[in-house]
Each structure stands twice: as structure tokens, then as C-alpha cells.
N, C-alpha and C positions, 0 to 999 in steps of 0.2 A: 504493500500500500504506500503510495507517496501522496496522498491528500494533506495537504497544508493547514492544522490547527492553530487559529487566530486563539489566545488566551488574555481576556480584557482584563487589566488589573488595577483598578482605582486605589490610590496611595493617600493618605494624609495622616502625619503624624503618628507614625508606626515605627520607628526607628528601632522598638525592641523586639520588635517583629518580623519587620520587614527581609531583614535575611534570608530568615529561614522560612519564611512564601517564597522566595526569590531562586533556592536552592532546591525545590523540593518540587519547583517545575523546569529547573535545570537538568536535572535526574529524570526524569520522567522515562518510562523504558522506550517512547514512541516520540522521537527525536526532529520529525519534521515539523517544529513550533515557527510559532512567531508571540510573542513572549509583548506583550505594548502594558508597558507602567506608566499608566497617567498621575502623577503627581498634582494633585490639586491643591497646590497653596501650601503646599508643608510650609510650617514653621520650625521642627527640628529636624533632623539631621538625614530624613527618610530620602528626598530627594538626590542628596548628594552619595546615599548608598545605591539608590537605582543605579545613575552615572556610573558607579563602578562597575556595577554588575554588567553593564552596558561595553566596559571597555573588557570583559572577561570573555563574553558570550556575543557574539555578533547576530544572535537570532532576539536581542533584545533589543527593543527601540522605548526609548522612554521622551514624554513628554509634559511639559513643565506647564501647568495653565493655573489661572488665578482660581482660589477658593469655590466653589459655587455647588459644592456636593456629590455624592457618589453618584447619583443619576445624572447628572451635567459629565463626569468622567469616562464614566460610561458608554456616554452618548458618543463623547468625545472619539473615545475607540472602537465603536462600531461605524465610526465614520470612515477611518484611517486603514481599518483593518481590510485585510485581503485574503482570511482562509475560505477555505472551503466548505471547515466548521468552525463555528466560534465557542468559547468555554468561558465565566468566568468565573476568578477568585479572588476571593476580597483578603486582603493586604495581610490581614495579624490571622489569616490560616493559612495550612499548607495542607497538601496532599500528597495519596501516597503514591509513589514512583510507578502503578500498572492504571494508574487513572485511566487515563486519556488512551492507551493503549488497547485495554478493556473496550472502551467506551465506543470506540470507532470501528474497533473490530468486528462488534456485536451489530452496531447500526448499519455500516456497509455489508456483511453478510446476511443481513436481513431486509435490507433498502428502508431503512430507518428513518425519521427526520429529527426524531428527536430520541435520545439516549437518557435515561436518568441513573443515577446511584444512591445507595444508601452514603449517611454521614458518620460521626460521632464526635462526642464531645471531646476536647482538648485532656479533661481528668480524666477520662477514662481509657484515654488513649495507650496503648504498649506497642513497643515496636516489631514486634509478631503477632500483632493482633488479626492481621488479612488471613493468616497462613490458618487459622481456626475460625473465619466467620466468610471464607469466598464461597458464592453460591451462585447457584445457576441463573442464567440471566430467561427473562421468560418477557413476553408482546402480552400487551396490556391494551384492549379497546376502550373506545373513550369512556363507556359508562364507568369503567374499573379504576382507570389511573383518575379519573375526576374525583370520584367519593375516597378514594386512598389519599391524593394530593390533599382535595379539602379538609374531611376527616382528622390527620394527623398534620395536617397546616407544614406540608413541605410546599409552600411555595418558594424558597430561596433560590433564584436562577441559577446558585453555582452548584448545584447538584445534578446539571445538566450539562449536553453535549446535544448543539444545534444543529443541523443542517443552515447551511447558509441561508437557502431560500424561505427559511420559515420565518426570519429575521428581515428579510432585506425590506428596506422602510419604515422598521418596528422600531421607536424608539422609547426610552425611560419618560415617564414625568417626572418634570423636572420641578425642585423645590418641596416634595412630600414627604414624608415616611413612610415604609411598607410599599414602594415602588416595586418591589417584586411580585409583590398580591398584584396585583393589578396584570406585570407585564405578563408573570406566568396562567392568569386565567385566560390572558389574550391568544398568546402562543399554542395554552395544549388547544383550546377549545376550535382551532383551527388546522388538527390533524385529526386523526382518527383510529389509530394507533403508535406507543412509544414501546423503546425499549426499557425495560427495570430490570439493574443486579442489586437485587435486596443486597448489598456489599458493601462493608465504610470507608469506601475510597477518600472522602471528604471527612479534613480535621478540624473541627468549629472551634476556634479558640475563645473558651468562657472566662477565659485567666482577663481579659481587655478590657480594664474599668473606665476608659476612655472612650469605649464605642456609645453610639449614640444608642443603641437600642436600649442599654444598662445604665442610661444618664438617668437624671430625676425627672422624675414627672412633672408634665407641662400641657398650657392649651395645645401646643404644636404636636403633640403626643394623643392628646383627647380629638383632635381632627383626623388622626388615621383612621375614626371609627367609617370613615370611609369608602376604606376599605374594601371591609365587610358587607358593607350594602352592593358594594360592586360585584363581589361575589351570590350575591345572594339575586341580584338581577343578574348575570349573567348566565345563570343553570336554570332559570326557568323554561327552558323551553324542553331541559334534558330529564331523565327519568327522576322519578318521587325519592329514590332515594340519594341521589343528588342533591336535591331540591332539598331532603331532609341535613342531610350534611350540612349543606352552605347556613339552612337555620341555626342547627347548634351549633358552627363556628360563628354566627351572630352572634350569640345568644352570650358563648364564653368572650368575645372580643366585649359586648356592652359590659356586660358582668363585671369584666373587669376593673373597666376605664369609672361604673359606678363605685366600687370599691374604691377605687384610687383617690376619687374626688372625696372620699369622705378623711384621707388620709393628707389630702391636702384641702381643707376646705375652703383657704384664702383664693383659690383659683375657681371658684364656686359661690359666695357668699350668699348668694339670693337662690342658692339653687336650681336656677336657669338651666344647665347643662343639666344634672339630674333627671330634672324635672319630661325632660326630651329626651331619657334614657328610657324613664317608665311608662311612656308612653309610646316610646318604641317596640317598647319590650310586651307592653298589650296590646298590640296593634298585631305580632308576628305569633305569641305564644294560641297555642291552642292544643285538645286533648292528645290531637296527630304527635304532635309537634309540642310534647313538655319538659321542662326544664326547672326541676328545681327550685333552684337561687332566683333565677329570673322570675319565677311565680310567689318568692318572697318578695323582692324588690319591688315587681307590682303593688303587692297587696298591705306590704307594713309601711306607716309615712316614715317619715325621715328619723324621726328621734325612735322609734323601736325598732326602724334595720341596722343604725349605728351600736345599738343595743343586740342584736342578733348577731351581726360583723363582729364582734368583739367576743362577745359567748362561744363562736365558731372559729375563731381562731384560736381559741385556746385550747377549743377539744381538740383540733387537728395538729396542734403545737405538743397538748399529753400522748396522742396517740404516737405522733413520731418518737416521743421517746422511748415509749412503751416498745417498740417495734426498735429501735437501737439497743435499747440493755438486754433484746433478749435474741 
């Protein structure tokens, strides 16, 4: 196979990381890369370690643009880029050396468009971890990868291996969060079958108290709710238990974001946002379609769910322990 893998890699402010993303698609056993580190604005030292790695590796092209986000970087290098498939991975992980190899081999001998893999976390990580969890790769039709993707919420694009043409025109929005929610319901819901190696080629680094997803909570955080509407209109027209899926990822997404607001209440104080959680959350709940927490939120006001919020974390706070000392 000589198919050209384009690998986008949005850079900012990773400099403890950045290496070892940098190395670990150097390695890769499927050597026909083109390797594009968009450096968006670094402020520490991330950018001037691409440049080295640039002068080590001539399959690496790196480019230097003002701050504006990982969807704006992104963009950047679906612009630039020239594979045949394109992959991305985000700066503070790395992957393991049969990724892209795996990925490409499975989609082309099956005339693929889209490839996916399993992940894992950075703590759970061992370095013979593949050699006791590689599994067989199997074609998944759209009702199956839809309720599995939504389901267990792999929307993150870097778990995938594109086909060019599924992409070309497709770009990030720009200035959101959870831009993958969106771009991945766009991409599958425009094939009809993908590849999946239930396999943790992809290493999620949880160790990165700098990433935006683990920053504090804010309005700009309570606007991904989204999202989830986005998904939740986009599978209507596809089977009920789709349809059921994308509800109960609503259901955990508002759940949340309710939660969160009462843990910050100063970004709430009249309850406005709330107020458009529980009435969201009556509007979609029904017997089909129930959910717990969400049919609390409805029904207790505000001063008895901060009182049930707080009762229920402590049981689920006794239980974990209960479950560690024994």
C-alpha cells in the first residue's frame, strides 16, 4: 500500500507533551505520513519543539498561526493537507505504533470510508497493553455504529481514519466546544457502513489539567448543551433506537450542565438557565423514553433538588468507598 496518510495535529501549549505525540507518530509501523502540526499561538515552548521535530523528520510540516482554537487549527490543516486519508490527534496524546497501519489496512481491504478504533485512558495505559486486548476488526451498518457512537458518546474525531472524500468540504465550527459532536454526526451519518477494531490504539491523556475540557465550569461550557440537540435532531429520521440513544445522551448532557449550575450558582443567579433545563427536560422525557435524575429535576423546585444533589452524592461518595476497602 503507498496511500499517503495526512495526520492533523492542533498544538497549543503542550510543551510537556508535545514530544511524545510527536514520537509516537514518528514510529508509526505505516510510514507513508505527512505528519502537519498546527501550532496555534503557543505561548510556551510547544512550537519551537514542533520546528525541531520538523528538522529531524522531513514528513513533518509544521505551521505557526495566531491563537483562535483547535477547530480554527484544524481547519487550518484540512486545508493544507494532501492525503488520501486524513487522521487526527490532539497534541498531549499519542498513539500506538500499528494505529494507522491497522486502520488503513482494514479500510482499503474492505473499500472503507471511514475506519474507527477503540481508545484508553493515559492511567490505564501499559506498554503491552495491544498484545492482550487486539481484536478483530468487524463493518458496522449505520443503525449499529450510530446507537454504539451515540450510546457510549465516542464522538472524538481522533478515533478515526477518513477516507479523503468523506471530508472534502467538511469543515470544524469554528469558536465552540464539542466541535466533534457535531462534525462526527455529520461525517458517519453520510456513509452507510464503517470499519471498528474494538482495539486501544488511541492514548487519551487524563494526566492534562490544562485542557479545556477539564477547565472550570462556565457559560461557554453550558452552550455546548448544543450539542446534544444537534444530535438529537439529526437521528430522527433513523431507527427508535437511535432516536432513543441520542435522548438519553440529552438527557445525561442537560443532567449535567443542571448539576453544574447549582455548583456554581453565581453563573445562574435568577435561575434563567435552569429554568430552560427543566423545561427541556419535560418537553423530551416521556414513559418510552425515562430517565431518572431528569424526572427528578422536573418535578423537585430548586431548593429540594439542591437538597437531593447533595443527599446523592454522598451515597454515591459511601458507596465508592465501600467498593475500594473491599
Amino acid at each position: 500500500m503507498n496511500f499517503l496518510i495526512s495526520i492533523i495535529v492542533p498544538v497549543y501549549n503542550v510543551d510537556n507533551f508535545i514530544e511524545r505525540c510527536i514520537l509516537s507518530l514518528i514510529h508509526q509501523t505505516y510510514q507513508h505520513l505527512e505528519i502537519i502540526l498546527i501550532n496555534d499561538g503557543s505561548t510556551d515552548n510547544s512550537g519551537s519543539l514542533c520546528d525541531k521535530y520538523a528538522k529531524i523528520d522531513q514528513r513533518i510540516q509544521v505551521f505557526h498561526i495566531s491563537n483562535g482554537g483547535s477547530s480554527i487549527a484544524r481547519n487550518y490543516g484540512l486545508k493544507v493537507c494532501k492525503g488520501d486519508y486524513i487522521g487526527f490527534v490532539d497534541s498531549d496524546d499519542w498513539i500506538d505504533p500499528k494505529m494507522f497501519e491497522l486502520l488503513l489496512k482494514y479500510g482499503v481491504n474492505q473499500s472503507l470510508k471511514v475506519i474507527e478504533c477503540s481508545s484508553i485512558d493515559s492511567n490505564n495505559y501499559t506498554d503491552n497493553h495491544l498484545n492482550h486486548n487486539l481484536k478483530k476488526a468487524i463493518i458496522e451498518d449505520k443503525n449499529t455504529f450510530l446507537e454504539r457512537v451515540i450510546s457510549h458518546k465516542r464522538f472524538a474525531v481522533w478515533r478515526r481514519l477518513y477516507h479523503r472524500s468523506v471530508l472534502t468540504n467538511r469543515f470544524f465550527i469554528e469558536h465552540i466546544l464539542h466541535q466533534d459532536v457535531y462534525y462526527t454526526i455529520d461525517v458517519l451519518t453520510s456513509v452507510n457502513e464503517i470499519g471498528f477494531i474494538d482495539s486501544p490504539l488511541y492514548i487519551y491523556n487524563v494526566e492534562n489539567r490544562n485542557s479545556v475540557i477539564r477547565s472550570e465550569y462556565s457559560l461557554k461550557k453550558l452552550n455546548s448543551i448544543n450539542a446534544a440537540y444537534y444530535v438529537l435532531e439529526q437521528t430522527k429520521p433513523y431507527h427508535v433506537r437511535i432516536q432513543n440513544a441520542a435522548k438519553k445522551y440529552l438527557f445525561n448532557f442537560l443532567n449535567s450542565h443542571y448539576n453544574s449550575l447549582f455548583d456554581h450558582h453565581e453563573l445562574d443567579p435568577e435561575f434563567y438557565h435552569r429554568k430552560k433545563i427543566k423545561k427541556s427536560l419535560g418537553k423530551n422525557l416521556s414513559f418510552k423514553n425515562f430517565d431518572f435524575y431528569s424526572f427528578m429535576i422536573v418535578i423537585l423546585p430548586f431548593t429540594f433538588y439542591q437538597t437531593f444533589l447533595r443527599i446523592n452524592r454522598r451515597r454515591i461518595s459511601f458507596k465508592q468507598k465501600l467498593f475500594y476497602k473491599y
